[in-house]
N, C-alpha and C positions, 0 to 999 in steps of 0.2 A: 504493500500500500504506500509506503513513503519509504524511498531511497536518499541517503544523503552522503552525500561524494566529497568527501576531502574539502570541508567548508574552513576557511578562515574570517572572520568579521573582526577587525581593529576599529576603538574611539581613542584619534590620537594617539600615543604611546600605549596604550593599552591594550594587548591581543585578548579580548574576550574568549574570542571562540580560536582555537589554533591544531588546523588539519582532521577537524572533526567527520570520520566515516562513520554510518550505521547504518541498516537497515530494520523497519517496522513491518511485521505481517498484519494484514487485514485481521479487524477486531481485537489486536492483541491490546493487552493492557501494558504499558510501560511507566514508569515511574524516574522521576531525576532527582537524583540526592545529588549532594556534594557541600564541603565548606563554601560560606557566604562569598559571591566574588568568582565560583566558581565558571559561571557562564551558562550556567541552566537556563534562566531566561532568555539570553539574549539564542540559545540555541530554538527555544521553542519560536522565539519569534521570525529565526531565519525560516523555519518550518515552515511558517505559517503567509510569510512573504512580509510582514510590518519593518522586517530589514534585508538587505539586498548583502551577503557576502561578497568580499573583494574577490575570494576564489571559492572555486566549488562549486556544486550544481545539486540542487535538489527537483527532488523528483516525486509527482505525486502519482497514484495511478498509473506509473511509467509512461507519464507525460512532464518534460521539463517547466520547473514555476520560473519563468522569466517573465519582465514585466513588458517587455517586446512584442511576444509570442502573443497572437488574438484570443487563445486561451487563458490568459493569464488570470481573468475576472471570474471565469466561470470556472478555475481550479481554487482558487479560495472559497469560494460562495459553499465549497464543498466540505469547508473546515470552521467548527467552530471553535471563538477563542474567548475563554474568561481570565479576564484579568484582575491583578491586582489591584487597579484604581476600578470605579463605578463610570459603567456609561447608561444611566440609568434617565428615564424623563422625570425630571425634581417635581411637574404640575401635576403628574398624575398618579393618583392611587397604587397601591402594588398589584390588583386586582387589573388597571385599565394595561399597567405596565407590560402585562402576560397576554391580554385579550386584546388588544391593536392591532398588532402583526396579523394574530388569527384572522381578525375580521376585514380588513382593509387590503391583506396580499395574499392569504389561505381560501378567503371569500368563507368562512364560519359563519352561522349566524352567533348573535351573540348568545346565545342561550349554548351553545354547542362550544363555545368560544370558554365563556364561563367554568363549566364541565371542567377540561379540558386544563384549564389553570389552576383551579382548586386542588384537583387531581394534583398536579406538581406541588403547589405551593402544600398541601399537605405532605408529602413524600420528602419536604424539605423543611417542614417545623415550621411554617407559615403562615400556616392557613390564617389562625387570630389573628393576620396582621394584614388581613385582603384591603380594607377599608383604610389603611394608613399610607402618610406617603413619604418617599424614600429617607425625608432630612430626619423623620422618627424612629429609621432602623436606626441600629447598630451598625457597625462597620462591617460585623458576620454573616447580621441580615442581609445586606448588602451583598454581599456576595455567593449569600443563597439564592437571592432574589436572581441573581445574574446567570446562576449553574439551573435556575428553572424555564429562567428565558431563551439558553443553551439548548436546551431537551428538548422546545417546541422545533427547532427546526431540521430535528434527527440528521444531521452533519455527517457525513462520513467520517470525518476525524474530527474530533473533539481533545481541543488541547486549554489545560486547568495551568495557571502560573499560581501553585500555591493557595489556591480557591479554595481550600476547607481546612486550614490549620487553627481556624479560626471559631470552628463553630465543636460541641461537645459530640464527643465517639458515639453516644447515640444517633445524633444527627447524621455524624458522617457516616455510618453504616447503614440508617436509610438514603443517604443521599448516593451511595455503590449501588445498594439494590435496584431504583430510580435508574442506573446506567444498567442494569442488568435487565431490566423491562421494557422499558421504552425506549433505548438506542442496544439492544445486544448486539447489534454486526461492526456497531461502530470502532473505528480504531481510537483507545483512548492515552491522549499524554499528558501525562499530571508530577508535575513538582509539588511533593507533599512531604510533608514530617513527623506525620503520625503513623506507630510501630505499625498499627492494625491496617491505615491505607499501602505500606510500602511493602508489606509481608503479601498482601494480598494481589499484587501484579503481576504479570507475565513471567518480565524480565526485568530489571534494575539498571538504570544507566548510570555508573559511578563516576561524576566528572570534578578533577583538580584542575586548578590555575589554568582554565578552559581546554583542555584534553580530558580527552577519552580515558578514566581508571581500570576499568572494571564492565561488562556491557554482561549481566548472567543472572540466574536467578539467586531468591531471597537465599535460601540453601547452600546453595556452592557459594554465595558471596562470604554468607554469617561462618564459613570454614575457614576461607582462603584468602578475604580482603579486609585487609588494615582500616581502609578509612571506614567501610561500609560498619567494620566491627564497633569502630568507635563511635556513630554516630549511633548505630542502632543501640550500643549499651546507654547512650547518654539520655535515649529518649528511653530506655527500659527505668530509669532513674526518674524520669519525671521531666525532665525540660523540655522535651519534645511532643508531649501528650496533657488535652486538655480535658478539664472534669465540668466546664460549668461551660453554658451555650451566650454566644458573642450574637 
């Protein structure tokens, strides 16, 4: 599903990303750990096209993402991305937030629209919060709000910068389930920090000082790899796992 060919992205002196290869199978779960700094982000965003590597080629679909090529538009459209900051509408409701799209470009009525949101914003710890609007969440709300409006447009890839470290392990195990029901074929890439989201992924992508650590699963990692060890001990300690919902 997604090929990525020996990517470099530098800001200024900084090589973020440096000679980054991998390969993602259709539907597979993948997850990116690594020290702060490491280049997770800025790798999910060359994925996703929001930045253009100086070198390297990715690949969606086994169709090249360049911004040249008259695909380029309709190879994103194919990906969805939650981000860290909120692109949320601040005038309207959480409730209208989920049901516009339906009804204005899915053509929903709104009664089917309605349905259809509640259903997620439940699935996400929501629901009591349909009638409120965004500047009343939380910053976690917020980001649930944005992983429901994600799921309305079943994406083929669906890629998370860190989208649930924020909300409590109840939530984020309903909000796995939610990718297991309503997107299963989708391919999903998530920067997460909780024991339970990173134990539960395909494969692990372990990236230092923007290269490639470690690319395997939770198992052979927690055997064989230094950083993977020490992260995953440090969140088994408590600093990487939350108990109360954000």
């Amino acid at each position: 599903m997604i090929k990525v060919d020996h990517i470099t992205k530098q800001f200024k002196q900084l090589k973020a990303v440096d000679d980054v290869s991998l390969e993602i199978e259709k539907g597979e779960i993948v997850c990116l750990i690594g020290p702060s700094g490491s280049g997770k982000s800025t790798v999910l965003r060359c994925i996703h096209g929001l930045e253009k590597p100086e070198k390297g080629e990715v690949y969606i679909d086994g169709q090249l993402l360049d911004p040249s090529k008259p695909d380029y538009m309709t190879l994103r459209r194919r990906m969805g991305f939650v981000f860290q900051h909120f692109h949320l509408f601040p005038n309207m409701s959480v409730m209208d937030n989920l049901t516009l799209a339906q009804i204005q470009v899915m053509k929903k009525t709104k009664e089917e629209a309605e349905k259809t949101a509640a259903d997620l914003l439940k699935r996400v710890g929501l629901l009591d919060k349909r009638d409120e609007y965004p500047s009343k969440l939380s910053g976690g709300q917020k980001q649930r709000l944005c992983i429901a409006r994600a799921l309305l447009k079943k994406p083929k890839v669906l890629i998370l910068d860190d989208s649930t470290s924020a909300v409590d392990t109840a939530t984020d195990a309903s909000i796995r389930a939610a990718f297991a029901k309503k997107i299963p074929g989708t391919t999903k890439i998530i920067i997460a920090q909780r024991v339970s989201s990173v134990e539960s992924a395909d494969r692990i992508l372990v990236l230092d000082e923007g290269r490639i650590n470690a690319f395997d699963t939770h198992e052979n990692l927690l055997k064989s790899n230094e950083i993977y060890q020490e992260i995953y001990n440090s969140q088994l300690e408590g600093s990487g796992d939350f108990d109360q919902p954000a």
